[in-house]
C-alpha positions, 0 to 999 in steps of 0.5 A: 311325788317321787323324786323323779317327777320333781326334778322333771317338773322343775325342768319344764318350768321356765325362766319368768326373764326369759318369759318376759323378754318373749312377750316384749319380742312377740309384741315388737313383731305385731306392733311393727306388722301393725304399723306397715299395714297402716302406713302402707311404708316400704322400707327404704323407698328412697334410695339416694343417686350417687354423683357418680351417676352424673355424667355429662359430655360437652362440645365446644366449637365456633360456627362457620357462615351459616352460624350452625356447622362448627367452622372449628372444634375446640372439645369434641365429646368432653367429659365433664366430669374428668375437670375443667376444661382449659381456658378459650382463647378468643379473638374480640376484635375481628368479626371474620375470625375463625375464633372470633368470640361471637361464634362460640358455642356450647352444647352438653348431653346427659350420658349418665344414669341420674335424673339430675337439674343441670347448669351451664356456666360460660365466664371470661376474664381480659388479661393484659400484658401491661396492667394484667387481669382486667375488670370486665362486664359481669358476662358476654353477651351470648343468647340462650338455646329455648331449652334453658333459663338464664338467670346470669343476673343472680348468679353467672348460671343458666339452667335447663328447664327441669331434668335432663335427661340422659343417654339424648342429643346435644342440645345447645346452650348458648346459641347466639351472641349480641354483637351490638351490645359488645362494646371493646372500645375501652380494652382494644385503646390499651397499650400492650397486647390483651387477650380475652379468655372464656372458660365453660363448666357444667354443674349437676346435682340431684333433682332432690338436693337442689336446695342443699347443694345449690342453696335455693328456695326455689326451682330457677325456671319456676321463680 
């Protein structure tokens, strides 16, 4: 054989470690073609909401005589997510008042893009200008909108019976209030002068991270 023809068969030979890591490659392919005929898998089929996709829009408001057209607007179209809304200052002793306690209402809508559970939290707090901050009932005594599920007994919440969904109409969360189980007796025989205030909020979270973040076993409306 010439000396030629030698130093072409040596090239053609190939590295048995380059030979080896081909096969590994070759076998890495099939496996995982193998594997997603199989399992049918998608990859990446879970792609995570963001809570920046949660936007919720509130009103506020006291109702006239009829106990549905707002007498007077306290936040019109709130953006939820821009922070809490400031304290409400009400009036507890005057059923006529514009403002009294009993003609608050709260209603919220989903402007967002998220499929997400949704809680409303309504809690007040009596503040006097002798004795200060007053121990109080654990809530007011305000009937729930048919679309919620009031479970103030366990954690101050009410909640929306399953997904909201976005971009639909006010739907109203407190719609009522139970005058007769409103007793003030105790605070209105204080000296000085006392203020009752109420604070509205609403939580969200993904329909599939309730447990996470809200840490429940179980759905709240289905308990």
């Amino acid at each position: 054989m010439s000396k030629n023809n030698t130093k072409h068969n040596k090239k053609r030979r190939l590295n048995p470690l380059v030979i080896v890591a081909l096969v590994i490659c070759a076998l890495a392919v099939i496996y995982s073609a193998t594997g997603a005929w199989l399992t049918n898998s998608i990859p990446n089929p879970i792609r995570f909401t963001t809570l920046e996709d949660f936007d919720y829009q509130m009103n506020v408001y006291f109702v006239g005589e009829d106990n549905i057209t707002p007498a007077k607007m306290v936040a019109e179209n709130y953006n939820c997510n821009s922070g809490a809304l400031d304290p409400i200052e009400v009036d507890f002793s005057n059923p006529s008042a514009t403002d009294y306690v009993g003609k608050l209402r709260v209603a919220i809508k989903q402007v967002g893009s998220g499929v997400a559970y949704t809680r409303v939290r309504i809690s007040h707090e009596w503040v006097n200008s002798i004795s200060g901050r007053l121990q109080g009932d654990s809530y007011l005594p305000y009937t729930v909108g048919g679309s919620f599920v009031d479970k103030r007994d366990s954690d101050s919440y009410v909640y929306f019976n399953g997904a909201m969904p976005a971009n639909g109409d006010y739907t109203v969360v407190f719609n009522n209030f139970d005058a007769a189980s409103f007793d003030v007796s105790t605070v209105s025989a204080l000296s000085g002068e006392t203020k009752l205030l109420i604070n509205v909020s609403v939580d969200a979270v993904q329909f599939n991270r309730y447990q996470q973040i809200w840490g429940m076993d179980t759905i709240p409306w289905r308990s």
